[in-house]
C-alpha positions as CSV (number, residue, x, y, z in Angstrom):
1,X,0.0,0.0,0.0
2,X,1.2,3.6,-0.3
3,X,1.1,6.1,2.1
4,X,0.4,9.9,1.5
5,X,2.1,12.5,3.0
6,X,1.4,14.7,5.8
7,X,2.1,17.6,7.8
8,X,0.4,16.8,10.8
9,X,1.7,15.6,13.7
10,X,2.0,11.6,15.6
11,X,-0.7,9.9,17.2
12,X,-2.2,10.1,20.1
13,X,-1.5,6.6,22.6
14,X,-2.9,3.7,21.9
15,X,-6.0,2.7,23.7
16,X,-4.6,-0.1,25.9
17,X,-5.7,-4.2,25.2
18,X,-6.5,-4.7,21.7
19,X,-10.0,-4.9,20.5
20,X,-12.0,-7.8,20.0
21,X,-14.1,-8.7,16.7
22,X,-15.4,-11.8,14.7
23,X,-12.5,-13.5,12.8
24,X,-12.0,-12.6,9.3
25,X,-12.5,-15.2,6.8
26,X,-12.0,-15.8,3.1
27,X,-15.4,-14.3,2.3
28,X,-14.4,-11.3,3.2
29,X,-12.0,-10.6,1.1
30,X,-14.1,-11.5,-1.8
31,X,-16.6,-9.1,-0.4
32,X,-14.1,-6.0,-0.5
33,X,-13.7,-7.3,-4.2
34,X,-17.2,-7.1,-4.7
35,X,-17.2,-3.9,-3.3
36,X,-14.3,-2.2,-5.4
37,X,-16.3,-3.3,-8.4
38,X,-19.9,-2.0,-7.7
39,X,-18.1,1.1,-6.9
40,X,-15.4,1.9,-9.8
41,X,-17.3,-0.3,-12.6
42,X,-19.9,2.7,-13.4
43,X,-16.5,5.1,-13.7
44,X,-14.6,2.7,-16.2
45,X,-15.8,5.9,-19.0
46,X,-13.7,8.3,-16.9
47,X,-10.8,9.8,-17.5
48,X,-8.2,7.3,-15.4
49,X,-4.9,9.0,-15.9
50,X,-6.4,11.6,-13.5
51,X,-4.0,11.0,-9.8
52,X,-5.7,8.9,-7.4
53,X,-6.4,11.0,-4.6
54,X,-3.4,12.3,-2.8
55,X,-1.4,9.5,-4.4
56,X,1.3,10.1,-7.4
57,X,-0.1,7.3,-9.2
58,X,-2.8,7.6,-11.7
59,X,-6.1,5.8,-10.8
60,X,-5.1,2.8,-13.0
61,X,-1.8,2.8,-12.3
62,X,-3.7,2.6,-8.4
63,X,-5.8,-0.2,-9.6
64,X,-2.9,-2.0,-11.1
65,X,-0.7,-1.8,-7.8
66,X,-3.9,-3.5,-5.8
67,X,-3.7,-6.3,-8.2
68,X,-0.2,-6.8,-7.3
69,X,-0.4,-5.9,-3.7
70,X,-3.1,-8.9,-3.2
71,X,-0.8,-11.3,-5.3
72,X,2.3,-10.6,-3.2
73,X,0.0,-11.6,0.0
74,X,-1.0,-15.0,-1.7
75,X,2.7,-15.9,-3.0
76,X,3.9,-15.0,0.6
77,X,1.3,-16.9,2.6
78,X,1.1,-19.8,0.1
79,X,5.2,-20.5,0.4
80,X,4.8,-19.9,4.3
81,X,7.8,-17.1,3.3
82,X,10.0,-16.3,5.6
83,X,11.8,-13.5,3.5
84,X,10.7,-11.5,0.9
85,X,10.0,-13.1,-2.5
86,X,10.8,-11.5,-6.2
87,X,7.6,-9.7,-7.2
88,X,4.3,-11.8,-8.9
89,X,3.7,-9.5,-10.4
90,X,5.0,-5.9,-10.8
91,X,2.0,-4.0,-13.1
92,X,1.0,-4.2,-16.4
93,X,1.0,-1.1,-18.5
94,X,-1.4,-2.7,-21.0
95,X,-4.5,-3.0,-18.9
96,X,-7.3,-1.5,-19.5
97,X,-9.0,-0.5,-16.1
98,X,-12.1,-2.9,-16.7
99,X,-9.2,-5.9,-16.9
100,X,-7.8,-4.5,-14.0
101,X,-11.1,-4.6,-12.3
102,X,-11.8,-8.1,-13.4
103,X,-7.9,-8.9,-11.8
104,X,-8.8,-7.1,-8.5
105,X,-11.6,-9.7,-7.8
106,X,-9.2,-12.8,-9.4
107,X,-6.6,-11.9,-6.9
108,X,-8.5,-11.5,-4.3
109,X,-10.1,-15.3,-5.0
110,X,-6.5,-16.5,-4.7
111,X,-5.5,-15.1,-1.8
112,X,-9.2,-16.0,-0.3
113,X,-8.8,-19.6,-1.6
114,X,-4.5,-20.2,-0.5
115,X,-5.6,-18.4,3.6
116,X,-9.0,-20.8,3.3
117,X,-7.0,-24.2,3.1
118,X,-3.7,-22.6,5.4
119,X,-3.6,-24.6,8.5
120,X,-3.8,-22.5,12.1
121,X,-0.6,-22.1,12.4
122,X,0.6,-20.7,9.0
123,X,2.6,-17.4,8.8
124,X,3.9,-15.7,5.6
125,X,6.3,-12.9,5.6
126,X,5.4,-8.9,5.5
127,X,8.1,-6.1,6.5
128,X,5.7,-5.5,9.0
129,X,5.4,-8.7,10.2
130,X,5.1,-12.4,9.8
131,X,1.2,-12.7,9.0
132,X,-1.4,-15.3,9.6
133,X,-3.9,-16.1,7.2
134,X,-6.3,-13.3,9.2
135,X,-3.6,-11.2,9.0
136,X,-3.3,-11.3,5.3
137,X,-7.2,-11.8,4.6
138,X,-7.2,-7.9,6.4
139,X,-4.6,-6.6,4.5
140,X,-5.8,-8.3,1.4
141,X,-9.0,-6.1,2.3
142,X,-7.1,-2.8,3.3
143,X,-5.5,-2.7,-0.2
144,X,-8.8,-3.0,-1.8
145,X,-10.9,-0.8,0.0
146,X,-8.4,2.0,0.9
147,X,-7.2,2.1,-3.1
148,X,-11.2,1.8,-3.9
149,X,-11.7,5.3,-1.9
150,X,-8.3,7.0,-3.4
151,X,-10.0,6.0,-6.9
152,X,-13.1,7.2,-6.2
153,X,-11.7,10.7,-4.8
154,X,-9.3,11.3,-7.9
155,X,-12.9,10.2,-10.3
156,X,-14.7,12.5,-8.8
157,X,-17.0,9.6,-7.6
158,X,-18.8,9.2,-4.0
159,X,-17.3,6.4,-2.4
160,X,-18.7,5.8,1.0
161,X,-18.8,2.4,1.7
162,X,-20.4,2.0,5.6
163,X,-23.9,3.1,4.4
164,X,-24.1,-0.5,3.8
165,X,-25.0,-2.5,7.6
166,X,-22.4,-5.4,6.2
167,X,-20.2,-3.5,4.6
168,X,-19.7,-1.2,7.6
169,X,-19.5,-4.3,9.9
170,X,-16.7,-5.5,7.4
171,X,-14.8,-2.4,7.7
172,X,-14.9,-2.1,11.2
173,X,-14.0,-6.3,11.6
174,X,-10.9,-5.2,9.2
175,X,-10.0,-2.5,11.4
176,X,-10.0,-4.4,14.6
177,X,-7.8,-6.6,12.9
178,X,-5.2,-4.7,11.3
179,X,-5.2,-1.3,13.6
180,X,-6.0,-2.7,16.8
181,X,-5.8,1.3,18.0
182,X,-8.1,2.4,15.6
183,X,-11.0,4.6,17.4
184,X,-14.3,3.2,18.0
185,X,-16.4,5.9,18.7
186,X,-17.9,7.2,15.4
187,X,-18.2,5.8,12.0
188,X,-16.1,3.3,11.1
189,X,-15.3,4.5,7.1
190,X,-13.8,7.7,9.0
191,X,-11.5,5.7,11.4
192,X,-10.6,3.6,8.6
193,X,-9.0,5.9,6.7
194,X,-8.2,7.9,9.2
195,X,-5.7,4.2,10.4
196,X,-4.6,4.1,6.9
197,X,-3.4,8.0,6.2
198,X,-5.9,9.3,4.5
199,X,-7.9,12.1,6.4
200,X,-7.6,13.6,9.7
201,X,-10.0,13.4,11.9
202,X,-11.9,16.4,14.4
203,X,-9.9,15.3,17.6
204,X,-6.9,13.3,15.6
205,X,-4.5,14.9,13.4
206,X,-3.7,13.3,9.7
207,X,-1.0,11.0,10.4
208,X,2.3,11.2,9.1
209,X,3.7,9.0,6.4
210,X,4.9,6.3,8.6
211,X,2.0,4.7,9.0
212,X,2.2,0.9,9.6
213,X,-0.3,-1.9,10.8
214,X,-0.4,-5.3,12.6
215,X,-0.3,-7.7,10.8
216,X,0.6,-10.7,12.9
217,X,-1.8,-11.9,15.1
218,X,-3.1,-9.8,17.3
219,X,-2.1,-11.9,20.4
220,X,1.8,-10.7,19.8
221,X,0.6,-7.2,19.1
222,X,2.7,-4.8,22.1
223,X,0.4,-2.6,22.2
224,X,1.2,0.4,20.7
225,X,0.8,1.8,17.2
226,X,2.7,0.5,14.5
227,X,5.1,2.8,12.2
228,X,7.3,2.0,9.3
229,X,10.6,2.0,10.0
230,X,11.5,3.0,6.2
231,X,9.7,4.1,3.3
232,X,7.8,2.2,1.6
233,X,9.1,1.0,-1.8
């Protein structure tokens, strides 16, 4: 994932003890996929060489990294990596954004498929972490919805997922998950993005660049908020 910049300032502390949610599963994923396409599908007319929110990529080029970003999670939990593997896949210039919209839900069916037949106890390597299936289910599901809403916002398009009672359950679920500090006391689209780097929000500042998540299971998280100790690449 990529991480915008900003001027604002760290995080407040962690709430202490990590939050407790229903398990992700395999569904899930394909749900987020589902998502990304009822969204961006009506927009595949638009102008997609517009940037993608506060990224520096295009919107496809956006769409295009997801696809790879969700391949590099299967190839890693599928090995059981313990280091980082050559690419899967590193873009493809050629594709249209309705075949990259098609390879957003095929990716995510691979990952879903490879974390539903991983045994308990399977881990994969991330920089931020060695990962369980859950662990790469949710960021699976972070790519997908977080590039969804960075699309959205460089299409011009309203992109508000949570309107939806299961959607917004998903999003919150993912949250718990990934950003066990992320707040719980107002919608969960906001927090969300907030987590990820997006927006700020009335009592939280933006955060900076150095965003990170938790991506091993959440019984070896320490309890306070994950950064990145280096850019990312």
């Amino acid at each position: 994932m990529t991480h915008p910049g900003s001027s604002h300032g760290a995080a407040p502390p962690p709430v202490p003890g990590a939050p407790t949610a229903p398990p992700l599963d395999p569904a899930d994923l394909r749900a987020a996929a589902t998502v990304c396409h009822d969204a961006l599908a009506p927009a595949l007319g638009d102008d997609w060489s517009r940037p993608a929110g506060d990224l520096a990529w295009t919107c496809r080029q956006t769409l295009d990294h997801t696809v790879d970003a969700v391949l590099f999670y299967a190839a890693h939990l599928a090995t059981r990596a313990t280091a980082r593997l050559p690419d899967l896949r590193d873009s493809d210039p050629a594709r249209s954004p309705a075949e990259l919209l098609a390879a957003v839900a095929a990716a995510a069916a691979v990952l879903a498929e490879i974390a539903a037949a991983a045994p308990p106890a399977a881990r994969g390597y991330h920089p931020a972490g060695m990962a369980d299936a859950e662990g790469f289910l949710a960021m699976g599901c972070t790519e997908i919805l977080i590039h969804t809403a960075d699309i959205a916002q460089g299409l011009d398009r309203s992109f508000r997922p949570t309107a939806d009672p299961a959607t917004r359950a998903l999003v919150a679920r993912v949250g718990a998950r990934l950003f066990p500090w992320m707040p719980t006391d107002g919608d969960p689209w906001d927090a969300f993005r907030w987590v990820a780097g997006r927006i700020a929000l009335p009592d939280r500042p933006r955060l900076a660049p150095d965003w990170y998540w938790q991506c091993a299971p959440l019984a070896e998280w320490d309890g306070t908020i994950k950064k990145r100790p280096a850019p990312p690449r």
